[in-house]
N, C-alpha and C positions, 0 to 999 in steps of 0.2 A: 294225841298222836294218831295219823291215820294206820287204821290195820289196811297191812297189806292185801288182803279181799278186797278191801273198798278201793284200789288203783287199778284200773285195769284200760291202759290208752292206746287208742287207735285215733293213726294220723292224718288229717286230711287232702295232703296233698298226694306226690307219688308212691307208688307201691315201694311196700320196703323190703329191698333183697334179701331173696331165703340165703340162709346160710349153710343148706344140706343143699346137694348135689345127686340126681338120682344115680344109683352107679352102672346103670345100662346104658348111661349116654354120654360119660367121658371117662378117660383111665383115671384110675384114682391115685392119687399122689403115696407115694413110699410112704409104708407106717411101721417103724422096727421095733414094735412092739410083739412081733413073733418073728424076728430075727433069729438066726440061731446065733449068738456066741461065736467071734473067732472066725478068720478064714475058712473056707472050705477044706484046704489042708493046713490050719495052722491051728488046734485045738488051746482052747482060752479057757480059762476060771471063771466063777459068777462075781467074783469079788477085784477080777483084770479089768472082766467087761463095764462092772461100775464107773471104774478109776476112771473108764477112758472118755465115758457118756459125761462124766466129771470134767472131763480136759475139755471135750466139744463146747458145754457151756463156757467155760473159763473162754475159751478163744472168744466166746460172741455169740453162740447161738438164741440167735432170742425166741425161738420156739419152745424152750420150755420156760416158764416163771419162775421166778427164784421163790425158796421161802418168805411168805407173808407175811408169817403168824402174828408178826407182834405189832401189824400196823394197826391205827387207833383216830379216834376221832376228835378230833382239840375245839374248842370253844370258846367266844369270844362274844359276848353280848347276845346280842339273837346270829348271828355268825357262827356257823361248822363248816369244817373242813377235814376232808380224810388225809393222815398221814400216813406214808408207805417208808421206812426206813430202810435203807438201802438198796433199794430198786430204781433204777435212773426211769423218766420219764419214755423212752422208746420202747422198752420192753413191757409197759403198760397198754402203750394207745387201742391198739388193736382190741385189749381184754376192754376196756372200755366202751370200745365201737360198738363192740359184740353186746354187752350189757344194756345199752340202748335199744339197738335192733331187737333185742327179744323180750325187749318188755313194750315193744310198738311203735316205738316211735324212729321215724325216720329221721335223718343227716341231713340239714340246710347246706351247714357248715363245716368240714374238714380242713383245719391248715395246722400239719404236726411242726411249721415252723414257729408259730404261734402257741401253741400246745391248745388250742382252739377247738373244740367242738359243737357247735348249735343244733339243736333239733327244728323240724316244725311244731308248729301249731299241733297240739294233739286235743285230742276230747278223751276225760275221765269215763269210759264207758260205763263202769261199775255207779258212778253217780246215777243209771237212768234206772226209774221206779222198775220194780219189777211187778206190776199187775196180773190181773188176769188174762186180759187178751195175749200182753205179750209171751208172759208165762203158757197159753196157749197154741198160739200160730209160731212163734219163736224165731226163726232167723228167715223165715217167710218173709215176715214186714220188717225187720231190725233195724234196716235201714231207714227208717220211715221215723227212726225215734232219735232224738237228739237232747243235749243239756242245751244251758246256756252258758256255759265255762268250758276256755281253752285254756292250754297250758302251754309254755315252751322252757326247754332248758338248755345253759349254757353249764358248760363242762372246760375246767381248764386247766392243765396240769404243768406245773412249776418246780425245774430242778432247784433244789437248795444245793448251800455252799457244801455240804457234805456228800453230793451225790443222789442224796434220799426226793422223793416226790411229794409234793403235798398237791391236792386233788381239791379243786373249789365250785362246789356245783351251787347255781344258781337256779331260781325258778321263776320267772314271769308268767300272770297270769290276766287274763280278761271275760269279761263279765256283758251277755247281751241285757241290755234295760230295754225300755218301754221310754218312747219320749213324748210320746201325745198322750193327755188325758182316755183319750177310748182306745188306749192301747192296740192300737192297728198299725204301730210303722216301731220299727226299734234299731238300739246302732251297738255297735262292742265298743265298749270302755274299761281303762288296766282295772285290776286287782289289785291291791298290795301283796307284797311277797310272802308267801307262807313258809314261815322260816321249822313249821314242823315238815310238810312237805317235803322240803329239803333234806330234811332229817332221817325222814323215810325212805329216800331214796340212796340216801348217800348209807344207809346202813345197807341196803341192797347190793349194793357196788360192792360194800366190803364182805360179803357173802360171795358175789360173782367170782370176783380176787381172790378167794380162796380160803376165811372166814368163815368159821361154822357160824348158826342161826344162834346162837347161844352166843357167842361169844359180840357177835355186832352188836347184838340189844341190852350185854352189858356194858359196850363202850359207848351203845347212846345214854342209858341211864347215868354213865359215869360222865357226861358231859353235861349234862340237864341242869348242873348247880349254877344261875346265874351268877355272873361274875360284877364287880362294881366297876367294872372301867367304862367311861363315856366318851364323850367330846363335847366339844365345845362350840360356836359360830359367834364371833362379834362380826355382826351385820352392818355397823358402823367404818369398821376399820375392814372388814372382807378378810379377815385372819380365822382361817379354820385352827385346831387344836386337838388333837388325839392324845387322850391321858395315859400314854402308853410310850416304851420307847419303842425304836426305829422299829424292829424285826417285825413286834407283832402291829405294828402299825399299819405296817407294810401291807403283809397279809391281808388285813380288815380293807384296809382302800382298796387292793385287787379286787375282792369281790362284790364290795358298793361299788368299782365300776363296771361290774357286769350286770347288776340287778339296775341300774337304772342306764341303760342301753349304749352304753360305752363299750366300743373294740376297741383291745391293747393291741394295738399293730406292732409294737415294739416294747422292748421294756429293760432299765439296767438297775442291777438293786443297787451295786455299788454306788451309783451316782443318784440313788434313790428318783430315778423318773423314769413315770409310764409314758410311752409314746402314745395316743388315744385317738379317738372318731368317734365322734356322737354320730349312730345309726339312728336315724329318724323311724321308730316301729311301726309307723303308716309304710314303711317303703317293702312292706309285705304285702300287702294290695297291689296288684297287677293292673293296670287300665285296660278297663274295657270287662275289667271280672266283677259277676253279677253274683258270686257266691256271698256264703253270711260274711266270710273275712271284707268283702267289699264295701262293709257300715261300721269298719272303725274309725275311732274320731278321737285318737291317742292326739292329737292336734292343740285340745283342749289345757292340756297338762301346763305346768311353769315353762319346761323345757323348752318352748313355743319357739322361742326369738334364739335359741343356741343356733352357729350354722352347721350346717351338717355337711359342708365341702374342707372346712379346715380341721388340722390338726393340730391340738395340744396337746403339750407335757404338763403332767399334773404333777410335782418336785414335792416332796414328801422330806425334807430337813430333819435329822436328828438333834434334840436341842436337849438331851439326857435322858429324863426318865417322861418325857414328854416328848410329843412330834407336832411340824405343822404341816399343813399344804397349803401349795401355793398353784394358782393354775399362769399356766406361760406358753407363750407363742412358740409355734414349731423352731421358730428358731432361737429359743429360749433367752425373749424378753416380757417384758408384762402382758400379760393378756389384758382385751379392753377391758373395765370394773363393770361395768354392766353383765358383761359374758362369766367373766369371772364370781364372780357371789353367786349367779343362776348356777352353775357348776357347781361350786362348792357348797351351795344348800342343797343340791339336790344328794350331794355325798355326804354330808351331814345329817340328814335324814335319815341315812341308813345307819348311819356312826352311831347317834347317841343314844 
């Protein structure tokens, strides 16, 4: 598991918004936290004034967070996800935002209709050697030093039928190689997904949320138990097979299709289908940009011949104590079989 010392990302495209405001250059917004109690002439109790900060929330105010305490980390194969019981997804997003921005990394992606979050591109800074020189000159030259790994993460946050949130953070990562023998020219190629990674961060989250440090690193320990559920793929017949019923099935497909570059632009549990777009990850290269992101060759991958203008539904069937998927045209009939198996192997991959 990585220690939190060893993460430390800064992101490389735009500057990521402070979240403090100096207070000499704009009015600072009401803070009644040294309110007095009660009208001016209408004298109140400390136990009236509770009740009432009690009714505010009750009405909606979503500036303060409800009790956390007892949210927890569930696990599914190499698959985590933070759950939040009883807290609807809106009254989270923000605490979320915020947990991003202050560990570095910048927002590609915001759409709270989606419950959608992306970052950039970031780089591990805590990965670069600490030497002498640099241990010497120090943020003199800092800039001057780089890895060769970037990371990006997808954050998605999902009301269940009960009200409650569960939280599915994914990590995408790439790797600079050397492609000539006298290693003078090189390109960024994926990672596979580091499902500890994940782990490490998603235990972070449940700190930011309101989780003591004691308490997140007993709910990753208590998750750590592998579990024996798999899947399946007859490549024959193009039949995927999750050895799980519907709910958690469910779950597990949402976040293999954020790990291999699928946006849910929509999605109905009831009717068990994701609405989807394969995001071609070259389409993070800008033309005409000469930086290192400009030698990736994500191109390479199975993915190749997916097209990246259509939408499908990925239909997720409850069939008991088992589930299938099936991939289907936007206007939910068969997907071609060629397009269909490239999709469903690549969720497969992450399944079994």
């Amino acid at each position: 598991m990585p220690e939190s010392k060893k993460i430390e990302y800064k992101s490389e495209g735009k500057k990521i918004p402070t979240l403090e405001v100096p207070p000499d250059l704009v009015t600072p917004s009401a803070d009644n936290r040294f309110d007095v109690p009660g009208a001016a002439n209408k004298p109140t109790t400390y136990s009236q004034y509770t009740n009432d900060k009690k009714a505010d929330v009750a009405k909606g105010d979503t500036s303060v967070l409800p009790d956390v305490g007892n949210m927890r980390i569930e696990r599914d194969g190499t698959q985590r996800w933070l759950l939040v019981p009883g807290v609807p997804p809106e009254k989270l997003w923000d605490k979320v935002k915020e947990f991003w921005q202050e560990n570095g990394l910048a927002l590609d992606v915001e759409d709270p209709n989606t419950g959608v979050m992306e970052t950039q591109w970031a780089e591990n800074r805590a990965k670069i050697p600490q030497d002498f020189i640099r241990n010497t000159l120090g943020k003199l030259i800092d800039s001057i030093y780089s890895t060769s790994e970037r990371d990006k993460y997808r954050t998605r946050l999902e009301r269940t039928p009960d009200g409650s949130t569960e939280i599915y953070l994914s990590q995408r990562g790439m790797q600079e190689v050397f492609i000539t023998e006298n290693k003078d020219d090189t390109r960024w190629e994926p990672r596979p997904p580091d499902p500890d990674l994940e782990a490490e961060m998603l235990r972070r989250l449940m700190v930011r949320l309101g989780s003591t440090d004691a308490q997140a690193k007993a709910q990753l320990a208590a998750s750590a138990t592998q579990t024996d559920t798999r899947a399946s793929f007859d490549r024959n017949t193009g039949v995927l097979t999750v050895n799980e019923p519907f709910d958690r099935s469910w779950r597990r497909i949402g976040l293999a299709l954020d790990r291999v570059n699928f946006t849910v632009e929509d999605r109905d549990r009831s009717q068990g289908i994701y609405y989807v777009r394969y995001v071609d990850p070259d389409a993070d290269v800008k033309k005409g940009d000469t930086g290192i992101l400009s030698k990736l060759a994500f191109w390479k991958s199975s993915d190749k011949d997916i097209d990246k203008n259509v939408q499908y539904r990925i239909y997720v069937k409850d069939i008991g104590d088992n589930s299938t998927v099936q991939v289907l045209t936007r206007e939910g009939g068969a997907a071609p079989v060629d397009t269909s198996r490239k999709i469903l192997n690549l969720l497969y991959e992450q399944l079994k």
